[in-house]
MARDRENTI-632780 format. One line per field, with one value per atom (N, C-alpha, C): residue number from 0; atom name; y, z, x. Coordinates in nm, 2 decimals. Example, Ala and Ser with C-alpha at 12.3 -4.5 7.8 and 13.67 -1.06 7.14 Angstrom:
num 0, 0, 0, 1, 1, 1
atome N, CA, C, N, CA, C
py -0.57, -0.45, -0.33, -0.22, -0.11, 0.00
pz 0.78, 0.78, 0.78, 0.71, 0.71, 0.79
px 1.32, 1.23, 1.32, 1.28, 1.37, 1.29
This chain:
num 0, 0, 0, 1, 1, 1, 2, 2, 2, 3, 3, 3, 4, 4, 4, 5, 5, 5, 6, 6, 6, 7, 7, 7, 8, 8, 8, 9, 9, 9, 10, 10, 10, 11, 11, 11, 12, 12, 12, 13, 13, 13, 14, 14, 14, 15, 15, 15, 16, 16, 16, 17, 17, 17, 18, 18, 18, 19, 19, 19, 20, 20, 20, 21, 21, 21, 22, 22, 22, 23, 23, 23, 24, 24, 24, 25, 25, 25, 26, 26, 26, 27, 27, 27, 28, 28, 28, 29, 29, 29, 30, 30, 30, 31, 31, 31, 32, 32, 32, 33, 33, 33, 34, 34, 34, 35, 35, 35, 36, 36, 36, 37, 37, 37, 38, 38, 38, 39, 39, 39, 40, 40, 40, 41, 41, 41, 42, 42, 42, 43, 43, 43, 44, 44, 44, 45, 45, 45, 46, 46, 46, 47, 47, 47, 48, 48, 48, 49, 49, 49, 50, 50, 50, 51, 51, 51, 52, 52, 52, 53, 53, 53, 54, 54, 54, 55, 55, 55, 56, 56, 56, 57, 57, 57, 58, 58, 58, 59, 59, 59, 60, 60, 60, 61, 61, 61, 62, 62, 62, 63, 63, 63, 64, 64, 64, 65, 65, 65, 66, 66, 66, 67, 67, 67, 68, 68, 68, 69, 69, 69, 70, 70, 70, 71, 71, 71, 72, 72, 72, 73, 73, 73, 74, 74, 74, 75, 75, 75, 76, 76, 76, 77, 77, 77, 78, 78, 78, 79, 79, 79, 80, 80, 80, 81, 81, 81, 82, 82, 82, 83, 83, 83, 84, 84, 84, 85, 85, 85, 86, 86, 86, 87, 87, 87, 88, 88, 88
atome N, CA, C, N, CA, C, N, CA, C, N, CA, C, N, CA, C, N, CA, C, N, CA, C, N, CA, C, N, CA, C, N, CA, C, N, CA, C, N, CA, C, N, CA, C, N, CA, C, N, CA, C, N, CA, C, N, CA, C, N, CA, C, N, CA, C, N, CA, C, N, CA, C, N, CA, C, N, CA, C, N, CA, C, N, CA, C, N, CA, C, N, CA, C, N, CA, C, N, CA, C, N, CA, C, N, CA, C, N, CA, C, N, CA, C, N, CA, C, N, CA, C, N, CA, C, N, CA, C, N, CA, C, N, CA, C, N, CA, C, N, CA, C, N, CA, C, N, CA, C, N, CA, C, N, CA, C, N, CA, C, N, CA, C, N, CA, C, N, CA, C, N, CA, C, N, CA, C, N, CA, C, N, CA, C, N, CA, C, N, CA, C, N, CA, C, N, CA, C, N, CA, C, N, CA, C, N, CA, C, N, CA, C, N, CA, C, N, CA, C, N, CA, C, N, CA, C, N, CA, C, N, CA, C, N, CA, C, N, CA, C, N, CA, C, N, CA, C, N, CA, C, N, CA, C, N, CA, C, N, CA, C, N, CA, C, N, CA, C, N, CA, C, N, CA, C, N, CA, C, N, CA, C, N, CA, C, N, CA, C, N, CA, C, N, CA, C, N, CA, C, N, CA, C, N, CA, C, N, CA, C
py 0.71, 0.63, 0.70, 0.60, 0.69, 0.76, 0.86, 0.91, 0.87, 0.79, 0.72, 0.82, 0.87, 0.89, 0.82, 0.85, 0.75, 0.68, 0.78, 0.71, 0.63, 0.69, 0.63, 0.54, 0.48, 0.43, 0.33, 0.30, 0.22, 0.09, 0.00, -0.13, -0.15, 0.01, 0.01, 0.02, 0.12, 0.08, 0.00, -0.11, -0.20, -0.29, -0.34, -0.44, -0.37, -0.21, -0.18, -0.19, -0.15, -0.23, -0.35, -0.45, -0.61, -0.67, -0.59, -0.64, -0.54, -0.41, -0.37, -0.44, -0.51, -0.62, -0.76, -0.77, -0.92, -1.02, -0.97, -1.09, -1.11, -1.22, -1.29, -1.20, -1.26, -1.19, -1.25, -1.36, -1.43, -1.41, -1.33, -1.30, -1.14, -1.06, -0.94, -0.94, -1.06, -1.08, -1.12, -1.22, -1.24, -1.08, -0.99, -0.89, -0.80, -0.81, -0.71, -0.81, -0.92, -1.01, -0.99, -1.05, -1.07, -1.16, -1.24, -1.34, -1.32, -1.45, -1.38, -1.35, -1.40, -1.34, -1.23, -1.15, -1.03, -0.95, -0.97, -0.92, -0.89, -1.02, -1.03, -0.93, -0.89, -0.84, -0.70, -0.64, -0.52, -0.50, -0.59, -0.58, -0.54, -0.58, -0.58, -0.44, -0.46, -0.28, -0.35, -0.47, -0.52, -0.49, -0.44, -0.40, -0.33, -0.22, -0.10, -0.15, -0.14, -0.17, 0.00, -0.09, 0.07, 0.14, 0.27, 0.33, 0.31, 0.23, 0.12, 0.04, -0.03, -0.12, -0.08, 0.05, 0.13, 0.20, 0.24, 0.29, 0.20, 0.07, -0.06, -0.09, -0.07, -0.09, -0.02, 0.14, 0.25, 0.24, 0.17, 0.17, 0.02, -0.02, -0.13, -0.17, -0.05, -0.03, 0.09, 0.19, 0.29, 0.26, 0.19, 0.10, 0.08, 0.05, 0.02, 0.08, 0.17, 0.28, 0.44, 0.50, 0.60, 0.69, 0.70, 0.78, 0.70, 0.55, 0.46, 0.50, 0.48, 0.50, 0.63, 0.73, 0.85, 0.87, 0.77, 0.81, 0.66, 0.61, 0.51, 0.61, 0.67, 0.75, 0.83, 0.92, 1.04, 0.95, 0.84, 0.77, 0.75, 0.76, 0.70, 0.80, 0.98, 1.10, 1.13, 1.07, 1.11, 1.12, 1.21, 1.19, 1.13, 1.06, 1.00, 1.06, 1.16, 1.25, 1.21, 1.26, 1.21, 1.09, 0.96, 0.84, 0.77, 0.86, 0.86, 0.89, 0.98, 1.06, 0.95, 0.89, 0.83, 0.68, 0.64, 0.55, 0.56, 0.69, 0.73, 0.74, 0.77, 0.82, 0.68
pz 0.73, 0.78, 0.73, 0.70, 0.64, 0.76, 0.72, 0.80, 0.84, 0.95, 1.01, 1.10, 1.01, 1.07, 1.14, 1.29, 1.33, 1.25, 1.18, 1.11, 0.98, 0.95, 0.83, 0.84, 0.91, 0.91, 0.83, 0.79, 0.66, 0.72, 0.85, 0.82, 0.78, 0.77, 0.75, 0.63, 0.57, 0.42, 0.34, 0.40, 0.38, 0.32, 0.49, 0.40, 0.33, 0.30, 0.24, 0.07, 0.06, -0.05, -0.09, 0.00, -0.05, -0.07, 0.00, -0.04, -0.17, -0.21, -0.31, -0.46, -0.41, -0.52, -0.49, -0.45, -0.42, -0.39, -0.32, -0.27, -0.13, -0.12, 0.04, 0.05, 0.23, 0.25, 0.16, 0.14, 0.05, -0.12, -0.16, -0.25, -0.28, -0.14, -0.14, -0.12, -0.05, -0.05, -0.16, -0.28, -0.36, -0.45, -0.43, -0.57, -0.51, -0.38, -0.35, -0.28, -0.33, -0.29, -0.16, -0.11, 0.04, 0.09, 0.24, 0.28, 0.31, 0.30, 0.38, 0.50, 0.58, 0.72, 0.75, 0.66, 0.62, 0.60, 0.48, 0.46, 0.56, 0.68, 0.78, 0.89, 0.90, 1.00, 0.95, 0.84, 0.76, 0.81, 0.82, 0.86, 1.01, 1.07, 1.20, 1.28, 1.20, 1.24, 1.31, 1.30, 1.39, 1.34, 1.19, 1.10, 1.04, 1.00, 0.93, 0.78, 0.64, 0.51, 0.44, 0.38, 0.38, 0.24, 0.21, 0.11, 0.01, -0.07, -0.19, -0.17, -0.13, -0.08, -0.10, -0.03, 0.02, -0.21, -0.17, -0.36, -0.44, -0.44, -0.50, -0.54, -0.41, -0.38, -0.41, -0.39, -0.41, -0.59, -0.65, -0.80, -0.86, -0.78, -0.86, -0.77, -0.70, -0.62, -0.75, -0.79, -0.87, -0.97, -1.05, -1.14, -1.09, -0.99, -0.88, -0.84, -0.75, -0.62, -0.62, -0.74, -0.76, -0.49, -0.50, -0.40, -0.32, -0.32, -0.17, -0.24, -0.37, -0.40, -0.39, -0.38, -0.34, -0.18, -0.11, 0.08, 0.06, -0.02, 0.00, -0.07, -0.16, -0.23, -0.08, -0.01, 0.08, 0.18, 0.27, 0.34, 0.29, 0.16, 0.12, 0.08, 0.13, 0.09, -0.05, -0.10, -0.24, -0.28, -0.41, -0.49, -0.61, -0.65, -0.74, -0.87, -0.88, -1.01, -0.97, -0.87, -0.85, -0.87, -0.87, -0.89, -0.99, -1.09, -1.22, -1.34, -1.24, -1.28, -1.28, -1.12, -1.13, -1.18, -1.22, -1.32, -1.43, -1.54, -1.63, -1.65, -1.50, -1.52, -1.51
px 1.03, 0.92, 0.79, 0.70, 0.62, 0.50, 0.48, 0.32, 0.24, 0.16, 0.05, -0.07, -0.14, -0.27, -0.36, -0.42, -0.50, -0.62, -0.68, -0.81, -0.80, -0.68, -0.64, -0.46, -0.47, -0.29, -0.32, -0.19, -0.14, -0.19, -0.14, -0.25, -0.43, -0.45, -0.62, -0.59, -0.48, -0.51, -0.45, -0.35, -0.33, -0.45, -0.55, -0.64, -0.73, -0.77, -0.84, -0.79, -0.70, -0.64, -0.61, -0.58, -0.61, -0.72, -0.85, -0.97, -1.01, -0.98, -0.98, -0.93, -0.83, -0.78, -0.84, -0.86, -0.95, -0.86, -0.74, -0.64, -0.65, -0.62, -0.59, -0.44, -0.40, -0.29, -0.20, -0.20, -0.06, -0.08, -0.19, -0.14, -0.16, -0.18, -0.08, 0.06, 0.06, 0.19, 0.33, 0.23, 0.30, 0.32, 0.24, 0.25, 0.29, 0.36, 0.45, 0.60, 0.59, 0.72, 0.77, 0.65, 0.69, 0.58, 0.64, 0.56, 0.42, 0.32, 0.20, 0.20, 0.28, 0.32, 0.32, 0.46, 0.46, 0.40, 0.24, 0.16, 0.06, 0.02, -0.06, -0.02, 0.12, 0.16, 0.17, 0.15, 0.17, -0.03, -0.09, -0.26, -0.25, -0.14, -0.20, -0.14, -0.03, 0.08, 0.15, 0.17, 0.31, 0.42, 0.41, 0.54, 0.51, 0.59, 0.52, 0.62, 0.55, 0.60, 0.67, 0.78, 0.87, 0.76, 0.85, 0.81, 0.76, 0.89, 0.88, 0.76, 0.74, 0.62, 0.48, 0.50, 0.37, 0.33, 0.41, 0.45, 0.35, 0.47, 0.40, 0.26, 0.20, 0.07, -0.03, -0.03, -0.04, -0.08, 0.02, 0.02, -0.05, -0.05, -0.18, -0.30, -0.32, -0.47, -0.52, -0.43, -0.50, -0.57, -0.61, -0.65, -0.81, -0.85, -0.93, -0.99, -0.94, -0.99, -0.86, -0.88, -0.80, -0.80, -0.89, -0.90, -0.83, -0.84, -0.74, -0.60, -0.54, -0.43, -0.36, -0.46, -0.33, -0.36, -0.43, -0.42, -0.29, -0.27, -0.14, -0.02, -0.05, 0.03, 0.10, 0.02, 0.04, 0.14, 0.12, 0.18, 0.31, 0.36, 0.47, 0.50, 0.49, 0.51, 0.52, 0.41, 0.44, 0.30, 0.26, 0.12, 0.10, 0.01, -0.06, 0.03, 0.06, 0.13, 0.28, 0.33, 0.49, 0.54, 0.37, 0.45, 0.45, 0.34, 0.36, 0.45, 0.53, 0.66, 0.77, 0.77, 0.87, 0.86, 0.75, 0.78, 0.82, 0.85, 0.85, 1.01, 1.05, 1.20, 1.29
């Protein structure tokens, strides 16, 4: 499960990343294939999004907002470098 800091927990950076991409929930939702429901409730911390997910996001927020992508990077215990790696592999 990933790491949740109070100031920084993953539904903050959740929508801080959806509005970094300029998507509504349903289409964070579609670019991580899952409902807007899903996405809404990944906003509100009713559901926490697994690693993969967090990863996902993490990698096409970097593009964007390098500094939100490795505080998504860190939640999904991994860095900005490791998940460059593991796309490679």
């Amino acid at each position: 499960m990933p790491r949740v800091t109070p100031d920084e927990s993953v539904p903050v950076l959740f929508g801080r990343a959806r509005i970094a991409l300029s998507l509504t929930q349903e289409g964070l939702g579609k670019l991580l294939r899952v409902s807007r429901k899903t996405a809404g409730r990944w906003e509100t911390g009713k559901v926490v999004p697994s690693s993969s997910e967090i990863r996902a996001l993490a990698g096409a927020v970097h593009p964007h907002d390098r500094g939100l992508a490795a505080q998504l990077a860190e939640q999904a215990g991994e860095t900005l470098l490791s998940l460059k790696r593991g796309r490679r592999g």
